[in-house]
C-alpha positions as CSV (number, residue, x, y, z in Angstrom):
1,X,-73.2,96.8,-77.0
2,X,-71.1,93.6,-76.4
3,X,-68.8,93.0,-73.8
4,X,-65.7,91.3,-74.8
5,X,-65.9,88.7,-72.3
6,X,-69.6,87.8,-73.9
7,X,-70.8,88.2,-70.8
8,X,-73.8,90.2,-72.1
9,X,-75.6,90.6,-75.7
10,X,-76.1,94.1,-77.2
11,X,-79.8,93.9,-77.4
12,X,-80.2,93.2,-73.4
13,X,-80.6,96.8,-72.8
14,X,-83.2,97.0,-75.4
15,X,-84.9,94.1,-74.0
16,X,-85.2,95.4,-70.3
17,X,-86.7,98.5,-71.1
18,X,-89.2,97.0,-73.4
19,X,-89.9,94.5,-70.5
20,X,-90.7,97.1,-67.9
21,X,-92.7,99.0,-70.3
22,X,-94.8,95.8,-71.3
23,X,-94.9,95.8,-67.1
24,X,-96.2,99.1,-66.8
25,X,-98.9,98.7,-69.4
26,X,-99.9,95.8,-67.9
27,X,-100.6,97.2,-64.7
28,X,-102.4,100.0,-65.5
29,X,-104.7,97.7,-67.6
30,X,-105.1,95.2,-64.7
31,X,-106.2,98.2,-62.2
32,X,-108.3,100.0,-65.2
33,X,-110.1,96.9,-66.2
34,X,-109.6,94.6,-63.1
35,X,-113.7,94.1,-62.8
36,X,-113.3,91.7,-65.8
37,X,-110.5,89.8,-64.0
38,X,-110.9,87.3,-61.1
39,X,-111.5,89.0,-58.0
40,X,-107.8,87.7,-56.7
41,X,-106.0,88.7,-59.7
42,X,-107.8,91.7,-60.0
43,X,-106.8,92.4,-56.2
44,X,-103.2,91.9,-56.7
45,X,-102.2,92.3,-60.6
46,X,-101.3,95.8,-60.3
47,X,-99.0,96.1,-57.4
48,X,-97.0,92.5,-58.9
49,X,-96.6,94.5,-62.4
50,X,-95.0,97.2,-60.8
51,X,-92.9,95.6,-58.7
52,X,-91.6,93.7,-62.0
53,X,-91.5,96.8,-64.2
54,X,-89.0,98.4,-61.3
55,X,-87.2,94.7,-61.3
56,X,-86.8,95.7,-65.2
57,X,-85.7,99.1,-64.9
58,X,-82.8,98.6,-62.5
59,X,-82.0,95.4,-65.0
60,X,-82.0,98.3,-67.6
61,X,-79.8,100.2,-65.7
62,X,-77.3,97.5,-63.9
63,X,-76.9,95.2,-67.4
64,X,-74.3,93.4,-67.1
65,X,-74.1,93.3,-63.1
66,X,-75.8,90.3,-61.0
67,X,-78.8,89.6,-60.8
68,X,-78.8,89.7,-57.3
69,X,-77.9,93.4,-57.4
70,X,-81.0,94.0,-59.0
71,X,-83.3,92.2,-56.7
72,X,-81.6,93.9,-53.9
73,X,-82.1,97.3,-55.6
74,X,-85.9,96.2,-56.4
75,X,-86.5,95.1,-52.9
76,X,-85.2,98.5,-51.6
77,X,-86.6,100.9,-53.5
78,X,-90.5,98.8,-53.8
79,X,-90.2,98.5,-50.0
80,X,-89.1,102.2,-49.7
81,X,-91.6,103.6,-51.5
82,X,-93.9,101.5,-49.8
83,X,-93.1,102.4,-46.3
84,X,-93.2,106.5,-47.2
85,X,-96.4,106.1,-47.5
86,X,-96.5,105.8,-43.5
87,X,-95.3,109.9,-43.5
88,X,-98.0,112.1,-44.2
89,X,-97.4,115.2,-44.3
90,X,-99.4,117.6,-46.7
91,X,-97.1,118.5,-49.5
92,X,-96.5,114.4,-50.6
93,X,-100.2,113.9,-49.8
94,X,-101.2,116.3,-52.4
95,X,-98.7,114.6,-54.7
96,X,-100.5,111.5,-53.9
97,X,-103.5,112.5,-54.7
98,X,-102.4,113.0,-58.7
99,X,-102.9,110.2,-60.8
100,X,-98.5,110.3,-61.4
101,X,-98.2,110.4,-57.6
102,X,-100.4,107.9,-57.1
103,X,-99.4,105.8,-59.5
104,X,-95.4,105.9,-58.3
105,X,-95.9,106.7,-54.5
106,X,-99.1,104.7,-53.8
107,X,-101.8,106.1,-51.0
108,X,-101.3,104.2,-47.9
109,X,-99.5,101.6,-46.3
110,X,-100.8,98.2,-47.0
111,X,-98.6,94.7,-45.2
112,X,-100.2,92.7,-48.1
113,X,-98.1,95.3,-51.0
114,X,-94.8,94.2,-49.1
115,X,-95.7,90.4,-50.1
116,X,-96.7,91.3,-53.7
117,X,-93.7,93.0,-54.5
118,X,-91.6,90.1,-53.4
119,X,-93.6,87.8,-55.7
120,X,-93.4,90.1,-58.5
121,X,-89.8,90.4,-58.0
122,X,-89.6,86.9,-57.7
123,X,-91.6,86.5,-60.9
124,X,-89.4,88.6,-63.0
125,X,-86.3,87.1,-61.9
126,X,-87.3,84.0,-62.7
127,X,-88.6,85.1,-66.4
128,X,-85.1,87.5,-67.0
129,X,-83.0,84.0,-66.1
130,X,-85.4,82.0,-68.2
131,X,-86.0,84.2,-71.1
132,X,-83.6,87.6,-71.3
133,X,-79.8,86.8,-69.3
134,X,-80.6,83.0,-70.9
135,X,-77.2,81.2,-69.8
136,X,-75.3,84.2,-68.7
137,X,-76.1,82.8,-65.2
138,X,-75.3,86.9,-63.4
């Protein structure tokens, strides 16, 4: 899957969705066993692993593009999801209330989420342009 231009390798792809599977594995470890963390990792873990797995999937999805568009996309949809939580109206309450809908549209409205999905995404940026996009500076 190599551009012409080089601006991208063919295992990239591959490499972003194994990322934001790793992501996603993590976090539901760090919230299943987050007794056996530190009290402030176990706190905040969960909700920094999603925000990077969803950094990871629009990477998946946008290879290629800048990284900026990604973090943009992150930003939008973490926040988003984040601030539908403030509706609460029966039918996405009940959806909420299953471990999938919890796990993808969270419970309830929490200020402190906002700030540990920008670290997250900040946090996987900084590992794609260190470790994945290497010198193809996007």
């Amino acid at each position: 899957m190599k551009q012409l231009n080089g601006k991208f390798k063919g295992n990239e792809r591959k490499n972003y969705i194994v990322t934001a599977l790793f992501m996603a594995a993590l976090g539901l470890f760090s919230r299943r066993f987050s007794n056996l963390l530190p009290d402030f990792i176990g706190e905040h873990a969960g909700d920094i692993f999603w925000a990077m797995m969803v950094y990871f999937g629009f990477r998946f999805f946008l290879v290629g593009k800048k990284i900026l568009l990604a973090v943009m996309c992150s930003i939008l949809f973490s926040f988003g999801i984040e601030f539908s939580q403030l509706y609460q109206a029966d039918w996405i309450n009940e959806l909420r209330n299953s471990i999938l809908g919890a796990l993808i549209l969270g419970r309830g409205f929490l200020f402190i989420d906002l700030v540990r999905y920008l670290s997250g995404i900040a946090i996987a940026c900084l590992v794609d342009k260190l470790l994945i996009c290497g010198k193809n500076d996007r």
